[in-house]
N, C-alpha and C positions, 0 to 999 in steps of 0.2 A: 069330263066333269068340269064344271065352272070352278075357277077360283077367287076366294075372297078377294077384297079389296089389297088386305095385307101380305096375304100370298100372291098377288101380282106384282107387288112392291118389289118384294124379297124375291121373286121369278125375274125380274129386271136386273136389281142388283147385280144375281148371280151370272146372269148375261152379260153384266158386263168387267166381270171377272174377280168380283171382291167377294172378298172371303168373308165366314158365319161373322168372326169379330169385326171386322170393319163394318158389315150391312146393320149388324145389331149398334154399332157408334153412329151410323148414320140416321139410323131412323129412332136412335132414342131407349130402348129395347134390350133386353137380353137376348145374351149370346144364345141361351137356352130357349127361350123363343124364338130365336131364327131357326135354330136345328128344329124343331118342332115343324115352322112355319115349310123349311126345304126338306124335309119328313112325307109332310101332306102333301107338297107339291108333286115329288117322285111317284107317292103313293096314285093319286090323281091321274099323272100323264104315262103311269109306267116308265118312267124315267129309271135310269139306274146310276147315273152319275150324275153332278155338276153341270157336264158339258150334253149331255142330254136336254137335261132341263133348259140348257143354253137357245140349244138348236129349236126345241120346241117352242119357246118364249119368239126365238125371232122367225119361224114360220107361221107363227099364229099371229104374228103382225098385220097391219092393214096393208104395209106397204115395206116387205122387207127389206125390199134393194135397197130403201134411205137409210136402214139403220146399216147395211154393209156399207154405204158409199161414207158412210161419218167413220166408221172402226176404221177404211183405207186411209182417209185422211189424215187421222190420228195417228196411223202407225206410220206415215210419211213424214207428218211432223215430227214425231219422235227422234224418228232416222237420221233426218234432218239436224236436230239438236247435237243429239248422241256423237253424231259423225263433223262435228264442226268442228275447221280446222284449228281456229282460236282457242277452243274451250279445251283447256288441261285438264283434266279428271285425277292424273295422278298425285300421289299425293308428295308435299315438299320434302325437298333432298333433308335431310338429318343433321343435323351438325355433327362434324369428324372428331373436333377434339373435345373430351372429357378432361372430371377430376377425378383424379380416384384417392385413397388414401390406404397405405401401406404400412402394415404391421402397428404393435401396440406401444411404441413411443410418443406417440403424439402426434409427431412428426406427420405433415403431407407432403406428400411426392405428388406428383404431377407429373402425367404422362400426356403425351400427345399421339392421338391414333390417328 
């Protein structure tokens, strides 16, 4: 079966791995109409998962290898990113010493850890 104009959108979308709320931020849309729209989709291609409907969307391309040879690039750029030597991710040391305040005279003590 053919699918809408909308239901190719949202068949794209999920191809390329975003989720009911993000495709419904992107195109403007309720969340409850993308489920709907990847509803009809599955219903359509006998899809039973996400990644059905993935596989389907990019077999029924004109030209699938383009759309693998962009997904390889991207997950090379990422690697790329991710794996660089410069780029720190973790997150900054904490500072060791505190105040605290001890018992109900008033009084602060001050500890060092």
């Amino acid at each position: 079966m053919e699918l809408s104009k909308a239901e190719y959108r949202v068949a794209e979308l999920v191809a390329r791995g975003l989720s009911e709320k993000e495709i419904a931020s992107e195109l403007f849309i309720s969340p409850k109409t993308v489920h709907t729209h990847t509803y009809n989709i599955r219903k359509k291609w006998s899809a039973r998962s996400a990644v059905d409907v993935a596989r389907k969307f990019i077999l029924a391309l004109d030209n699938p290898k383009q759309f693998f040879t962009v997904v390889v690039f991207l997950v090379m750029q990422g690697h790329i990113i991710v794996t660089a030597a410069d780029l720190d991710l973790r997150k900054p040391p904490r500072s060791i010493s505190r105040t605290t305040r001890a018992g109900r005279s008033g009084k602060k003590n001050q500890y060092q850890w």
